[in-house]
DODRENNU-689502 format. One record per atom (N, C-alpha, C): residue in one letter; x, y, z; atom name. Coordinates in Angstrom, 1 decimal. Atoms other than C-alpha are relative to their C-alpha. Example, Ala and Ser with C-alpha at 12.3 -4.5 7.8 and 13.67 -1.06 7.14 Angstrom:
<zalos>
 rest     xx     yy     zz atom
    a    0.9   -1.2    0.0    N
    a   12.3   -4.5    7.8   CA
    a    0.9    1.2    0.0    C
    s   -0.9   -1.1    0.0    N
    s   13.7   -1.1    7.1   CA
    s   -0.8    1.1    0.8    C
</zalos>
This chain:
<zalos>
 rest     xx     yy     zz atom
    x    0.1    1.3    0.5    N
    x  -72.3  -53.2   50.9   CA
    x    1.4   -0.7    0.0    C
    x   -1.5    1.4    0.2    N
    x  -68.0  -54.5   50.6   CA
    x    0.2   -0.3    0.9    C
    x   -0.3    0.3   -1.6    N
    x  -68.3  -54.3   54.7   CA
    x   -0.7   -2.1    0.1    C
    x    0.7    1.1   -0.4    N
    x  -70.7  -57.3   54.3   CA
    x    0.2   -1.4   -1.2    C
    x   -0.2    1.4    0.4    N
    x  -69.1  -59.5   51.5   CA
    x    1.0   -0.8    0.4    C
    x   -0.6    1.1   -0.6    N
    x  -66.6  -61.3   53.8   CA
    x   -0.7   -1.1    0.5    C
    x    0.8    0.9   -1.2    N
    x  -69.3  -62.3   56.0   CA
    x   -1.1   -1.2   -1.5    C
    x    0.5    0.4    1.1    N
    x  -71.1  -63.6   52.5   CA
    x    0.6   -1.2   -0.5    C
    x   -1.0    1.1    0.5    N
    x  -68.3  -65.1   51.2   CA
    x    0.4   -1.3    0.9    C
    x   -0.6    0.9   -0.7    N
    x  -67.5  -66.9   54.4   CA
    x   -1.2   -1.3    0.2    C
    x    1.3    0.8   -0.1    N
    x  -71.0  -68.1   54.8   CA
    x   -0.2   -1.0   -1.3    C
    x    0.1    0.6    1.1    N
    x  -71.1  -69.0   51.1   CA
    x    0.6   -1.6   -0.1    C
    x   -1.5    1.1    0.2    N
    x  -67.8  -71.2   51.3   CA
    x   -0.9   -0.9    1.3    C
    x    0.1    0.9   -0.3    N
    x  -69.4  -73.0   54.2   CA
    x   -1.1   -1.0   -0.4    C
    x    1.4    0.9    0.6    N
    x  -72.8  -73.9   52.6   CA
    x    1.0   -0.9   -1.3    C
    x   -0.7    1.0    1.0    N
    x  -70.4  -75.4   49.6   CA
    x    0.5   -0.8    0.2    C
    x   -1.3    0.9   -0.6    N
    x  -67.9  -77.2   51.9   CA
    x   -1.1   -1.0    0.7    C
    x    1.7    0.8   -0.5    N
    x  -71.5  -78.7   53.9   CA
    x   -0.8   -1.2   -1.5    C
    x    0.6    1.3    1.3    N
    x  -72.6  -80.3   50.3   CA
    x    1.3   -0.7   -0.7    C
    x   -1.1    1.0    0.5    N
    x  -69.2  -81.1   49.3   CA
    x    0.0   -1.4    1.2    C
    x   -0.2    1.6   -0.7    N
    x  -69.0  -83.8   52.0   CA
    x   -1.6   -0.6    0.4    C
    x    1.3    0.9   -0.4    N
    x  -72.6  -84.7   52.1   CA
    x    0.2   -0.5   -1.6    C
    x    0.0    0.7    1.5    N
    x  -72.0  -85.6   48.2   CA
    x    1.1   -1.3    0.9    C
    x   -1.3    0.9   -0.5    N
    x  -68.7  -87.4   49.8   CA
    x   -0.7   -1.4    0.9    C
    x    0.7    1.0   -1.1    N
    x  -71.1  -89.4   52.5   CA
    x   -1.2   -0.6   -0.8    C
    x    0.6    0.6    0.8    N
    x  -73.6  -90.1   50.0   CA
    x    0.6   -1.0   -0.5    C
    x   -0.6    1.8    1.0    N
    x  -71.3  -92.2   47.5   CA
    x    0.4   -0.6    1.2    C
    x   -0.7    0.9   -0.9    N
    x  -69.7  -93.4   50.3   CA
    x   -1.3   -1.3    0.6    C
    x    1.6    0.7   -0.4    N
    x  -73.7  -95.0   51.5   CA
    x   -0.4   -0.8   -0.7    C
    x    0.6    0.6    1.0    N
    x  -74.0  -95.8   48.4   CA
    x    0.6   -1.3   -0.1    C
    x   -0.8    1.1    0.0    N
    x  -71.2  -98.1   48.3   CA
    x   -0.5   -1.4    0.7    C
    x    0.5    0.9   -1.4    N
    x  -72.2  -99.7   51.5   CA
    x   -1.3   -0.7   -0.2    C
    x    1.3    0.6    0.4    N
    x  -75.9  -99.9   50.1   CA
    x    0.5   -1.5   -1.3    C
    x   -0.3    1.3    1.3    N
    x  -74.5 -102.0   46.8   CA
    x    0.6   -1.2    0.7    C
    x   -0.6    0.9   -0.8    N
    x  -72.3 -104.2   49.1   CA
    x   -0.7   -0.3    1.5    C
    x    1.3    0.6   -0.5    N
    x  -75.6 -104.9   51.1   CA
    x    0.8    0.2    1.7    C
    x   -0.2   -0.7   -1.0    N
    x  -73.9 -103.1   54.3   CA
    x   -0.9    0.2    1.1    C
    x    1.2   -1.5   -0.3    N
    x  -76.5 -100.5   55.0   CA
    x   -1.5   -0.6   -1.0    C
    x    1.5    0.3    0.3    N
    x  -80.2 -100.9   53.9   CA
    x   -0.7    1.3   -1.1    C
    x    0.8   -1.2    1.1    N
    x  -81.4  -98.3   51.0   CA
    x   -1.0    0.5    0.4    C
    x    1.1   -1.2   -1.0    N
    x  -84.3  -97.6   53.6   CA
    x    0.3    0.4    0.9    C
    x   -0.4   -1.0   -1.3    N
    x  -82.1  -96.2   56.4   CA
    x   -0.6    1.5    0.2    C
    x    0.3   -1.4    0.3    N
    x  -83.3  -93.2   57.4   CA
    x    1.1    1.3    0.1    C
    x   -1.0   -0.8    0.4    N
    x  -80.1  -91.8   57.5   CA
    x    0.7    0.3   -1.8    C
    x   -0.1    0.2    1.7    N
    x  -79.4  -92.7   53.6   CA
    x   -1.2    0.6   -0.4    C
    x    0.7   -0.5    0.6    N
    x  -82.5  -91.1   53.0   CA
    x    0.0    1.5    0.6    C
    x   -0.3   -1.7   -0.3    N
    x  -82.1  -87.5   54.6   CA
    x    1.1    0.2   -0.6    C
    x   -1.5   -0.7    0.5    N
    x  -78.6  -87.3   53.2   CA
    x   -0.2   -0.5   -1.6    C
    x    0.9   -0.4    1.1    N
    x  -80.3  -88.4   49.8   CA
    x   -1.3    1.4   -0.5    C
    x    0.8   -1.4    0.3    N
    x  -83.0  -85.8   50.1   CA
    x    0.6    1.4   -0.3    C
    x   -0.7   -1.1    0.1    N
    x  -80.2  -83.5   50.7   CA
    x    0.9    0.0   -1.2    C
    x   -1.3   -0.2    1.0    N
    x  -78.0  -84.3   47.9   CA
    x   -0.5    0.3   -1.4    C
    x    1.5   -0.2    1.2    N
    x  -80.8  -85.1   45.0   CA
    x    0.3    1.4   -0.5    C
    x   -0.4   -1.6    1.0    N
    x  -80.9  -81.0   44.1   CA
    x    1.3    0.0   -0.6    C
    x   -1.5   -0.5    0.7    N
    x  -77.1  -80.7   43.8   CA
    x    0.5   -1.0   -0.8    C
    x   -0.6    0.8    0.9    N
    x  -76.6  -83.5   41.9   CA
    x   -0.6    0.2   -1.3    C
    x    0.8   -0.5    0.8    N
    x  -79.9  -83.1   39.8   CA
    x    0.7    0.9   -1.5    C
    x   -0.6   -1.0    0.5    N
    x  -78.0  -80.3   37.5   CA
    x    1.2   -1.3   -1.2    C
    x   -1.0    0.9    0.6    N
    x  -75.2  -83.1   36.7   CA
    x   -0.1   -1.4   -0.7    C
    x    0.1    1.7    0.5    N
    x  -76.9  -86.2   35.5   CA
    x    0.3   -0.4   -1.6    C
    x    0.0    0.5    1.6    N
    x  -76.2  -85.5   31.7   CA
    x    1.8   -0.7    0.1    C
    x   -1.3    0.8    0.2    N
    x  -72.7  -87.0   33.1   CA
    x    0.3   -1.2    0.3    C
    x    0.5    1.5   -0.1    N
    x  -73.2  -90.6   32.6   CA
    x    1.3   -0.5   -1.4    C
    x   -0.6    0.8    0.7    N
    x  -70.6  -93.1   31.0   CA
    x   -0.6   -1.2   -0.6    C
    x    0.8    1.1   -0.2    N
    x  -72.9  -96.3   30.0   CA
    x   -0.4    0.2    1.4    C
    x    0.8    0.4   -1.2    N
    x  -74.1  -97.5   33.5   CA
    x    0.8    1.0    1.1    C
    x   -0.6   -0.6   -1.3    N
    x  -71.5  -95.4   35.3   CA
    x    0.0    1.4    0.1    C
    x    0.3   -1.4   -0.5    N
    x  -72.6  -92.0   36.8   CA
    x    1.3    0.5    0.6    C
    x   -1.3   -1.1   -0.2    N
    x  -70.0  -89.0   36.9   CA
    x   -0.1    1.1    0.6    C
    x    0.4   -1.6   -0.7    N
    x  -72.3  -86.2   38.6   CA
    x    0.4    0.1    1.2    C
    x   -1.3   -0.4   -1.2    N
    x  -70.7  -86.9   42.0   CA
    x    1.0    0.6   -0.5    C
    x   -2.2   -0.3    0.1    N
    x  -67.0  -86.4   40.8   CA
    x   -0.2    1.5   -0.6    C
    x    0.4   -1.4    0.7    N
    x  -68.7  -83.3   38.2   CA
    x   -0.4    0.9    1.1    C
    x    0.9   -1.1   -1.2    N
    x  -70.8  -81.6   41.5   CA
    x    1.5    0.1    1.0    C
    x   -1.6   -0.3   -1.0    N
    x  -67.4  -82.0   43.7   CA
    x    0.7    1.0   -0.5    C
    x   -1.4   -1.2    0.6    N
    x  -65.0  -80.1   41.2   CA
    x   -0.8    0.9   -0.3    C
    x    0.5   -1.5    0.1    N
    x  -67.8  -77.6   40.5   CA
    x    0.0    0.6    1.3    C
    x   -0.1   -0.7   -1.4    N
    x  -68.0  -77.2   44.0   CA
    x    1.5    0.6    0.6    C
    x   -1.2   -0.3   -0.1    N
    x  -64.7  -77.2   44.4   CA
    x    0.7    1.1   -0.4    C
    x   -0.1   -0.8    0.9    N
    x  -64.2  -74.7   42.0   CA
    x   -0.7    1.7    0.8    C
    x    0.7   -1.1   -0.8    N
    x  -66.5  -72.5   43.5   CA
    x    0.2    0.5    1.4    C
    x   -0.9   -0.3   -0.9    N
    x  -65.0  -72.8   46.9   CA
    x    1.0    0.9    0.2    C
    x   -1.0   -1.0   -0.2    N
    x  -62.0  -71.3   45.8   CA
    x    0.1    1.4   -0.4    C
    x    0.5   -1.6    0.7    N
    x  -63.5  -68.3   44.0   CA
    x   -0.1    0.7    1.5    C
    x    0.3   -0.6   -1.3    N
    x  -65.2  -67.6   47.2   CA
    x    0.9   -0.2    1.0    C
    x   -0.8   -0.1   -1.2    N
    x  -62.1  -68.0   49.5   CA
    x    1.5    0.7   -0.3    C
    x   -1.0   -0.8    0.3    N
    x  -60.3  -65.4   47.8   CA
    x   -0.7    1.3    0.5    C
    x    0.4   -1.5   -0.2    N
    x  -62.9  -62.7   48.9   CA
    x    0.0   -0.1    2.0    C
    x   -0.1   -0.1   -1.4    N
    x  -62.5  -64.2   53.0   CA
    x    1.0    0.7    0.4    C
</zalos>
């Protein structure tokens, strides 16, 4: 079993690093959507919502009044978790 937690770990760290910047391209969509850019029915804004939705889901009790913090929260946990996992590569 320790032969095969590099390969684990490495795989791990990429699935985290793949939703770190799909969180990243989301706000960034988002932006674009509020400043009437981009279209809130793109179908690109909505597959890279479908994908994000779960990982954020977990973080929405992080709300300021009207201003949402579970991006910046799901980043640094990801982030966090990243580096755990890129001490066993």
């Amino acid at each position: 079993m320790n032969e095969f937690i590099p390969y684990i770990a490495t795989f791990s760290y990429f699935v985290f690093k793949i939703a770190y910047w799909l969180i990243l391209v989301w706000v960034v969509a988002s932006w674009l959507i509020m400043f009437q850019v981009m279209s809130p029915g793109s179908p690109i804004f909505q597959n890279i919502q479908q994908a994000v939705q779960p990982i954020i889901k977990p973080f929405r009790w992080a709300r300021i009044g009207m201003l949402d913090l579970s991006p910046i929260v799901a980043i640094l946990v990801l982030d966090f978790l990243m580096n755990v996992v890129h001490q066993y590569i």
